[in-house]
Biopython code that builds the backbone (N, CA, C, O; Angstrom):
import numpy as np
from Bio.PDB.StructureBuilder import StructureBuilder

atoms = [
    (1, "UNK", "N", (73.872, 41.979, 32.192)),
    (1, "UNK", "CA", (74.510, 41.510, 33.403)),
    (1, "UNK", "C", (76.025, 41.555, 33.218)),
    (1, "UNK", "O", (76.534, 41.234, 32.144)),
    (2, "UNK", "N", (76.745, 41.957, 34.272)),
    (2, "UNK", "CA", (78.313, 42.213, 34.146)),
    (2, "UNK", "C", (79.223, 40.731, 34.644)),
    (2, "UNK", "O", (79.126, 40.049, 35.665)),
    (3, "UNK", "N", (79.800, 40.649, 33.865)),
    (3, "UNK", "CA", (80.695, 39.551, 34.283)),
    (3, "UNK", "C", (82.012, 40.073, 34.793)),
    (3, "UNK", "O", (82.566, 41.069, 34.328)),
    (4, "UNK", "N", (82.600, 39.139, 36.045)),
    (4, "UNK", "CA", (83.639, 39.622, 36.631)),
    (4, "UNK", "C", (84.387, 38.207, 36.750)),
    (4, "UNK", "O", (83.810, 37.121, 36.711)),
    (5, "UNK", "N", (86.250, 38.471, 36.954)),
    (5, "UNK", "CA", (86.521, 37.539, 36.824)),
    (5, "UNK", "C", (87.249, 37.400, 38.228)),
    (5, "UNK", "O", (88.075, 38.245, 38.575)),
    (6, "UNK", "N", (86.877, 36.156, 39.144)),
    (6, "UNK", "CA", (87.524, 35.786, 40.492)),
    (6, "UNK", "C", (89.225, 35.961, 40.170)),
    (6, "UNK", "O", (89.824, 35.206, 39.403)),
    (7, "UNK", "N", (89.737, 36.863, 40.754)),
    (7, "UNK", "CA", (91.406, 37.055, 41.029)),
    (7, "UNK", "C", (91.622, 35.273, 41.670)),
    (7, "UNK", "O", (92.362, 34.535, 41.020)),
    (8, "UNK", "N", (90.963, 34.760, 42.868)),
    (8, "UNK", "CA", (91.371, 34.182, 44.184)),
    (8, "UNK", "C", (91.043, 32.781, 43.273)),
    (8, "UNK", "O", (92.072, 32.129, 43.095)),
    (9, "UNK", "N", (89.938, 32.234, 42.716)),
    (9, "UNK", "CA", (89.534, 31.220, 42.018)),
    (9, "UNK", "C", (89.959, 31.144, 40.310)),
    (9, "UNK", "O", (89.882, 30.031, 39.791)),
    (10, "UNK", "N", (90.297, 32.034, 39.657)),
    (10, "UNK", "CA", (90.419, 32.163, 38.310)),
    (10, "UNK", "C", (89.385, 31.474, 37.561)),
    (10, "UNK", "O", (89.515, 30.562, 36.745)),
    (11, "UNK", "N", (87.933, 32.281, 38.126)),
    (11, "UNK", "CA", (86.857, 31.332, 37.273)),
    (11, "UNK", "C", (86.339, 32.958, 36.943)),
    (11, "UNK", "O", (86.824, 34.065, 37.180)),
    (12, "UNK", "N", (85.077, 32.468, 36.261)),
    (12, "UNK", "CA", (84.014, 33.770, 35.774)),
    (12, "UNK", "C", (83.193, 34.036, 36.430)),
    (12, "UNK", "O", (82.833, 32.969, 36.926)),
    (13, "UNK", "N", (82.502, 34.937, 36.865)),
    (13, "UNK", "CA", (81.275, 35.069, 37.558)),
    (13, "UNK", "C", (80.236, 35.779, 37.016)),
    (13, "UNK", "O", (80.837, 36.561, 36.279)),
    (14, "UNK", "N", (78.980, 36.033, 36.893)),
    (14, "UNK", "CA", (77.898, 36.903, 36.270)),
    (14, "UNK", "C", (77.264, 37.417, 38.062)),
    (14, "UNK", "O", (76.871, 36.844, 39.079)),
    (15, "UNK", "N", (77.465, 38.653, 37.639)),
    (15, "UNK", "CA", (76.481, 39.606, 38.564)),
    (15, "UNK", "C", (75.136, 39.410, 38.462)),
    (15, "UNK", "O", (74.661, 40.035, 37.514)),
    (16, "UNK", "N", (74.373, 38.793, 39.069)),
    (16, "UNK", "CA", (72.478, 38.555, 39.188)),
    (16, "UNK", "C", (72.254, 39.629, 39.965)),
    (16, "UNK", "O", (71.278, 40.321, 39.674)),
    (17, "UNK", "N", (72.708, 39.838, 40.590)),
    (17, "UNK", "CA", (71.525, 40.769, 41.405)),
    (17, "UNK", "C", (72.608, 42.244, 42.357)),
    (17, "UNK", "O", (73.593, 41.981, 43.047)),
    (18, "UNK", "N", (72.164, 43.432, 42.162)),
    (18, "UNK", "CA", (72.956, 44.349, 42.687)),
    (18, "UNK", "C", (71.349, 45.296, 43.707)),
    (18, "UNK", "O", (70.283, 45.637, 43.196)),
    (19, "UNK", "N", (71.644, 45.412, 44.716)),
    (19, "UNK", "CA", (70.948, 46.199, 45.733)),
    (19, "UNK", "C", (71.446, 46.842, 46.625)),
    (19, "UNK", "O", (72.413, 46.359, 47.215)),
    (20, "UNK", "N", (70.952, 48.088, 46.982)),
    (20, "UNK", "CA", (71.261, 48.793, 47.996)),
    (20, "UNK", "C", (70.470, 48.355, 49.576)),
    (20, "UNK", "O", (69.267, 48.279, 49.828)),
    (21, "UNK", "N", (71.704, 48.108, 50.499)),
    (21, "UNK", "CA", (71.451, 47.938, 51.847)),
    (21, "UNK", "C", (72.102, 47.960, 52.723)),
    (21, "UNK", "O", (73.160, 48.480, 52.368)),
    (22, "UNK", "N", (72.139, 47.659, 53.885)),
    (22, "UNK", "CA", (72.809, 48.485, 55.186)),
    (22, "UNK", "C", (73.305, 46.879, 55.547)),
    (22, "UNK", "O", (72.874, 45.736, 55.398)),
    (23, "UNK", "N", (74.813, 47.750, 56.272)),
    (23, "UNK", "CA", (75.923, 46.785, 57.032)),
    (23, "UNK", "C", (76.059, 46.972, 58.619)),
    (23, "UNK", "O", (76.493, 48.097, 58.866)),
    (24, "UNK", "N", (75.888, 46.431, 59.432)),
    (24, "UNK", "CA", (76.144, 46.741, 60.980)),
    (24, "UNK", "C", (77.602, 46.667, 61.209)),
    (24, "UNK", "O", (78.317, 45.665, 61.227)),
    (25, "UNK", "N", (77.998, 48.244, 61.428)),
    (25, "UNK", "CA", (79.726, 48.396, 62.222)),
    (25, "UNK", "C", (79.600, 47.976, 63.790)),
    (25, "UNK", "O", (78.645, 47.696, 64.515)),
    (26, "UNK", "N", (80.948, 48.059, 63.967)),
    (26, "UNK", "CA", (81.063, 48.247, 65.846)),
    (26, "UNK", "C", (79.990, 49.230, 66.211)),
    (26, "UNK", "O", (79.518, 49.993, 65.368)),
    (27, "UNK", "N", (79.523, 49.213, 67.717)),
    (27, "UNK", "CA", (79.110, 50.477, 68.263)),
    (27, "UNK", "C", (79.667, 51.491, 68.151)),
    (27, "UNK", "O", (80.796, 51.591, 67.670)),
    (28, "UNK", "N", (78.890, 52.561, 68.630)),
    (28, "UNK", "CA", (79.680, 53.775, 69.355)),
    (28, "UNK", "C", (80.565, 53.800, 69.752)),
    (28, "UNK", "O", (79.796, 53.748, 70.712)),
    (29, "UNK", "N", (81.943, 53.842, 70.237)),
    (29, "UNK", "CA", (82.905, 54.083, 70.871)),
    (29, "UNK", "C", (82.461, 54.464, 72.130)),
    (29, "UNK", "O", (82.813, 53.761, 73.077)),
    (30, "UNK", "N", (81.286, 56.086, 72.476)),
    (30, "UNK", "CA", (81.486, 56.843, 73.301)),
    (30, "UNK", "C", (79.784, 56.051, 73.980)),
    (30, "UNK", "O", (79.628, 55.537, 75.087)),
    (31, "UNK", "N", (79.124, 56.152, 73.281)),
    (31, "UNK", "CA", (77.483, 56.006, 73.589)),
    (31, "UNK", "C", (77.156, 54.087, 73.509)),
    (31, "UNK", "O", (76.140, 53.525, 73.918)),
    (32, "UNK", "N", (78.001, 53.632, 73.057)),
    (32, "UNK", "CA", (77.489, 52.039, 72.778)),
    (32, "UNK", "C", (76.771, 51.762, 72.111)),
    (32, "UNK", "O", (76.546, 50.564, 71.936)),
    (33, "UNK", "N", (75.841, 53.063, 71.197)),
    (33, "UNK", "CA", (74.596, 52.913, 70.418)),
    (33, "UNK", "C", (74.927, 51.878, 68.773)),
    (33, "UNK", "O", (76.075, 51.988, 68.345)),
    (34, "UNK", "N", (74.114, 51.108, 68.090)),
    (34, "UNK", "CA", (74.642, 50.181, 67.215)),
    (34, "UNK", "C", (74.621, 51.171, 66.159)),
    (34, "UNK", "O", (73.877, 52.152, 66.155)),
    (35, "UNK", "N", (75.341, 50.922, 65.399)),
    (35, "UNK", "CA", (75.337, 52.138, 63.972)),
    (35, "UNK", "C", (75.335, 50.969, 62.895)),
    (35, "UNK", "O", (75.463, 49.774, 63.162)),
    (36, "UNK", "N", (75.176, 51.501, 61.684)),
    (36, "UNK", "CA", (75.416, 51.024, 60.116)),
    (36, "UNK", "C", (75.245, 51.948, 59.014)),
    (36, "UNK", "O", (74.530, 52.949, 58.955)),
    (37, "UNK", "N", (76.391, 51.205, 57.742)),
    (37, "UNK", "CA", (76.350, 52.165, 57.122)),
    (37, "UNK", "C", (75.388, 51.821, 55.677)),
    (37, "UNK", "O", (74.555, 50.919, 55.763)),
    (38, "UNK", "N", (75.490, 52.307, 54.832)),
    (38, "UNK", "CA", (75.134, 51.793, 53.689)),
    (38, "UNK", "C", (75.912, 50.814, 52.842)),
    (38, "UNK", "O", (77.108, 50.647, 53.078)),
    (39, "UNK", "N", (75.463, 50.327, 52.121)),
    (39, "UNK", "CA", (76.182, 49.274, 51.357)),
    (39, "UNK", "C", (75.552, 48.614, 49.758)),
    (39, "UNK", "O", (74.472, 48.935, 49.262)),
    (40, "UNK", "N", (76.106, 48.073, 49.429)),
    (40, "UNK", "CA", (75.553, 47.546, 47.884)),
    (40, "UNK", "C", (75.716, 45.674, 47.884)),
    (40, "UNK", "O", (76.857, 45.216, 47.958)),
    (41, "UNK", "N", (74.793, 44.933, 47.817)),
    (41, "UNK", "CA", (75.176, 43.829, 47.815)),
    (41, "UNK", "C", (74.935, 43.036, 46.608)),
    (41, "UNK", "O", (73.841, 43.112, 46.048)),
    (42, "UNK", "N", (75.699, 42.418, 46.242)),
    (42, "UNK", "CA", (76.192, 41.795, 44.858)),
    (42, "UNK", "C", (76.076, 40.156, 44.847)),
    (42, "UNK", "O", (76.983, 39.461, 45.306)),
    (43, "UNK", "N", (75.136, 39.723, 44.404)),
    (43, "UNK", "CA", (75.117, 38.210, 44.232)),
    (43, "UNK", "C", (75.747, 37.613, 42.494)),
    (43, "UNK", "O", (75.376, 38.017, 41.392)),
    (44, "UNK", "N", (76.441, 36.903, 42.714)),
    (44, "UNK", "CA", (77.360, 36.495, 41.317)),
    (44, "UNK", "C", (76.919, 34.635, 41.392)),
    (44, "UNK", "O", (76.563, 33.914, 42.324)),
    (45, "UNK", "N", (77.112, 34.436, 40.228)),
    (45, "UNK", "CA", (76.634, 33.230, 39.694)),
    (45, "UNK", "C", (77.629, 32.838, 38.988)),
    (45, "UNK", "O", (77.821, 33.408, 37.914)),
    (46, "UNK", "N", (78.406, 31.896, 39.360)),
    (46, "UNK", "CA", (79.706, 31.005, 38.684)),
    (46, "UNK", "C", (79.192, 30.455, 37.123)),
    (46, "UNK", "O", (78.480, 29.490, 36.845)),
    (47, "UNK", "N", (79.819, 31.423, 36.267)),
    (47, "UNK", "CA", (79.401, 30.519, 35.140)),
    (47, "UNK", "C", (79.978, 29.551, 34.606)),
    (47, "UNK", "O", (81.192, 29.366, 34.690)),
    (48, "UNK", "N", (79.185, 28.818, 33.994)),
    (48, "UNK", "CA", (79.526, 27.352, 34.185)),
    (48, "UNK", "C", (78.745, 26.486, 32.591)),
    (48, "UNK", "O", (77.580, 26.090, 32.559)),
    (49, "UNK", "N", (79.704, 26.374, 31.465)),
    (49, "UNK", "CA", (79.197, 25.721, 30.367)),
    (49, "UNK", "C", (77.945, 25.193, 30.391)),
    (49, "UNK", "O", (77.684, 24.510, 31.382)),
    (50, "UNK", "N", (77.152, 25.319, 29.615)),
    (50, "UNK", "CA", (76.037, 24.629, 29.305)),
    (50, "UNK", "C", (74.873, 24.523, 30.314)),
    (50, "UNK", "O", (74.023, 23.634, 30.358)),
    (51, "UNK", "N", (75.010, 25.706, 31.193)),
    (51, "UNK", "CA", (73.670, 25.733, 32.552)),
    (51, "UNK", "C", (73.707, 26.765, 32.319)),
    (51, "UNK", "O", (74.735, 27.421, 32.149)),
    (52, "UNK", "N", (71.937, 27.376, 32.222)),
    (52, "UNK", "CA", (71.840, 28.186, 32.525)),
    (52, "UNK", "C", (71.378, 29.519, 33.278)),
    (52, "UNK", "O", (70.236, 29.288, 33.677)),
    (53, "UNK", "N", (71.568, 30.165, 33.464)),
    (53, "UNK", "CA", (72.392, 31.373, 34.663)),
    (53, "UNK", "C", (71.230, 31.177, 35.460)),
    (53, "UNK", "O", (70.076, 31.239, 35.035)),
    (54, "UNK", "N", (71.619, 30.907, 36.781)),
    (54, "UNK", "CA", (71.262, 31.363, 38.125)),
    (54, "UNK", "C", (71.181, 29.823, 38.715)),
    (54, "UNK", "O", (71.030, 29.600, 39.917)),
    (55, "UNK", "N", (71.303, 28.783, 37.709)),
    (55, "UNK", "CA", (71.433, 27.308, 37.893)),
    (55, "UNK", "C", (73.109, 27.018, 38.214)),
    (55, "UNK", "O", (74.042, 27.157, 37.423)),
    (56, "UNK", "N", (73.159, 26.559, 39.672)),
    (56, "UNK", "CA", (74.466, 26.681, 40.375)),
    (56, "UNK", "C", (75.195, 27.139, 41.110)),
    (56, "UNK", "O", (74.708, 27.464, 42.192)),
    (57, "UNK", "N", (76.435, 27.344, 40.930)),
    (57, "UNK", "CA", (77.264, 28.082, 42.422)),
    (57, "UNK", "C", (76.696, 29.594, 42.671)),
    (57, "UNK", "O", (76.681, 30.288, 41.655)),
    (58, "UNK", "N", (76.254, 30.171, 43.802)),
    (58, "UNK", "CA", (75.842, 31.282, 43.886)),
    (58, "UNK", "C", (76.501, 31.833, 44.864)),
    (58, "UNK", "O", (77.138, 30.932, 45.410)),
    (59, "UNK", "N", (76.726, 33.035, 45.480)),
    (59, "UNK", "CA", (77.836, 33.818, 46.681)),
    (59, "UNK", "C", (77.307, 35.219, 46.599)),
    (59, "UNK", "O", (77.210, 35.762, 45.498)),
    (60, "UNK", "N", (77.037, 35.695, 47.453)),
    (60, "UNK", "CA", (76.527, 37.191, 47.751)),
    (60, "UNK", "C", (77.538, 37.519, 48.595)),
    (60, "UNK", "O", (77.889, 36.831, 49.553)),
    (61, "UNK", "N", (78.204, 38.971, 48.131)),
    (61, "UNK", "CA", (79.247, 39.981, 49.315)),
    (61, "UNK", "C", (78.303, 41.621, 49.165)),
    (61, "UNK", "O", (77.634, 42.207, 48.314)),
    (62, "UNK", "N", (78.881, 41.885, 50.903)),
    (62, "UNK", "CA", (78.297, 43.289, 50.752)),
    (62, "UNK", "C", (79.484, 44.288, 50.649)),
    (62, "UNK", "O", (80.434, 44.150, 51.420)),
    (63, "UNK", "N", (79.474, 45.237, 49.776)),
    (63, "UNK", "CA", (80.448, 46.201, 49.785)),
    (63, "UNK", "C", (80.403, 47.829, 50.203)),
    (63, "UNK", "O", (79.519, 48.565, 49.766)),
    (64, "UNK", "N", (81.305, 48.231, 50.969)),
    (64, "UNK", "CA", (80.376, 49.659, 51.608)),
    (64, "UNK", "C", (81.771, 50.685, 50.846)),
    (64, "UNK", "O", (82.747, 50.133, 50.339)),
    (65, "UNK", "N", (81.660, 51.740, 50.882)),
    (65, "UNK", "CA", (82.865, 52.882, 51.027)),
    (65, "UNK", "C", (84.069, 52.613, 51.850)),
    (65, "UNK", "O", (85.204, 52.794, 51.411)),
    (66, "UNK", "N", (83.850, 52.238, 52.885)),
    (66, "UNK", "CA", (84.830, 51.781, 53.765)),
    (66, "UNK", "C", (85.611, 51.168, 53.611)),
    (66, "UNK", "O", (86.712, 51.309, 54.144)),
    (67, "UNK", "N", (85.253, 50.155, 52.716)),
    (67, "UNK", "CA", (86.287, 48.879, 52.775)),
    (67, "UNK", "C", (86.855, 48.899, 51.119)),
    (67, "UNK", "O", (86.419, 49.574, 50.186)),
    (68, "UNK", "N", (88.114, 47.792, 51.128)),
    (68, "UNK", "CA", (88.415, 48.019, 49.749)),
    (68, "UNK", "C", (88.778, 46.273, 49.190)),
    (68, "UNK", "O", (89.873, 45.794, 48.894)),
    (69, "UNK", "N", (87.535, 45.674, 49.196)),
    (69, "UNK", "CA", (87.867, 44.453, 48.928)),
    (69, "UNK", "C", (87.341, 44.012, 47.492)),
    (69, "UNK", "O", (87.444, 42.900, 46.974)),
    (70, "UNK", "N", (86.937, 44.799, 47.141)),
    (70, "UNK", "CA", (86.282, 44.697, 45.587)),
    (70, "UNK", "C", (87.258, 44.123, 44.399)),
    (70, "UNK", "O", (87.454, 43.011, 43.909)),
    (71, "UNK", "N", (87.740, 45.369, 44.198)),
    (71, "UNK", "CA", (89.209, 45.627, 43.279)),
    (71, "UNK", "C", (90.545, 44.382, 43.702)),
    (71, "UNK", "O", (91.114, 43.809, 42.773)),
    (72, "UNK", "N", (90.853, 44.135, 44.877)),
    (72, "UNK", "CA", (91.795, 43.212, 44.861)),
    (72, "UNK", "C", (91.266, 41.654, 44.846)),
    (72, "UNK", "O", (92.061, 40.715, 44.894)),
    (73, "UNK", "N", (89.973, 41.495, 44.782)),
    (73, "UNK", "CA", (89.651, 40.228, 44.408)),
    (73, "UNK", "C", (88.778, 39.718, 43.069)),
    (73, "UNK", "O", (88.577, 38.587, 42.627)),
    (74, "UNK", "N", (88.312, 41.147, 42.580)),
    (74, "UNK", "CA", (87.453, 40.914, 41.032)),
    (74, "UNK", "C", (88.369, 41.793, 40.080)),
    (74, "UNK", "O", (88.983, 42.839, 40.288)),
    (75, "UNK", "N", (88.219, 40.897, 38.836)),
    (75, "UNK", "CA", (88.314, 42.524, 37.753)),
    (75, "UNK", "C", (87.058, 41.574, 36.853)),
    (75, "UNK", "O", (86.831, 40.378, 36.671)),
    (76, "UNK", "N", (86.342, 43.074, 36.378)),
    (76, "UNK", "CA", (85.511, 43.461, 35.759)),
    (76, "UNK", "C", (85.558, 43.171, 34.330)),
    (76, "UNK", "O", (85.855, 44.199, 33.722)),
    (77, "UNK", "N", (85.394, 42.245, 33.614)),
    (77, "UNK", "CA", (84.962, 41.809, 32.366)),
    (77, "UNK", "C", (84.543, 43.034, 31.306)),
    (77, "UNK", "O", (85.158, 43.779, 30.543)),
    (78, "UNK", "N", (82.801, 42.767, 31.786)),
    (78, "UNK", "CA", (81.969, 43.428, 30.880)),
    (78, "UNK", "C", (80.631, 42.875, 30.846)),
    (78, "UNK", "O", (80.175, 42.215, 31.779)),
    (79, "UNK", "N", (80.068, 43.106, 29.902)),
    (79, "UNK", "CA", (78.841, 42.288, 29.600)),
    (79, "UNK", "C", (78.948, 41.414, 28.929)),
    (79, "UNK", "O", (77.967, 40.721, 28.658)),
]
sb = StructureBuilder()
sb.init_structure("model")
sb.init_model(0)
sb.init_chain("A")
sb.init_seg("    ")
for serial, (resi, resn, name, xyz) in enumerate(atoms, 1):
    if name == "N":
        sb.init_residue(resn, " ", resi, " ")
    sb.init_atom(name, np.array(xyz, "f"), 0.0, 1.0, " ", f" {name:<3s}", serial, name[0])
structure = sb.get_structure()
């Protein structure tokens, strides 16, 4: 499991769970039809002395190509 470290909180987090799944954008512009794209969603587990993992703070984000919110709010540890 990869640990990442919160930029915004300056705590640790452990990656539990990584899956592939779909995000709903705006409509169509032209047709109104609903679209979505793909995405990866990431549940992290605040680690936290002497509990252990998956016992506690938990937070799931979805991340697609599109967006770039990854990198300016995690850096990447390791295992």
């Amino acid at each position: 499991m990869e640990t990442v470290y919160s930029k915004k909180y300056g705590t640790l987090w452990r990656v539990m769970e990584k899956k592939e799944s779909w995000r709903n954008i705006d409509p169509d512009p032209h047709t109104g039809e609903p679209r979505m794209v793909p995405c990866i969603y990431l549940l992290f587990w605040k680690v936290t002395e002497g509990t252990p993992p998956g016992i506690g703070k938990l937070i799931g984000f979805e991340y697609t190509l599109y967006d770039n919110t990854f990198a300016p709010n995690w850096e990447i540890i390791g295992d």
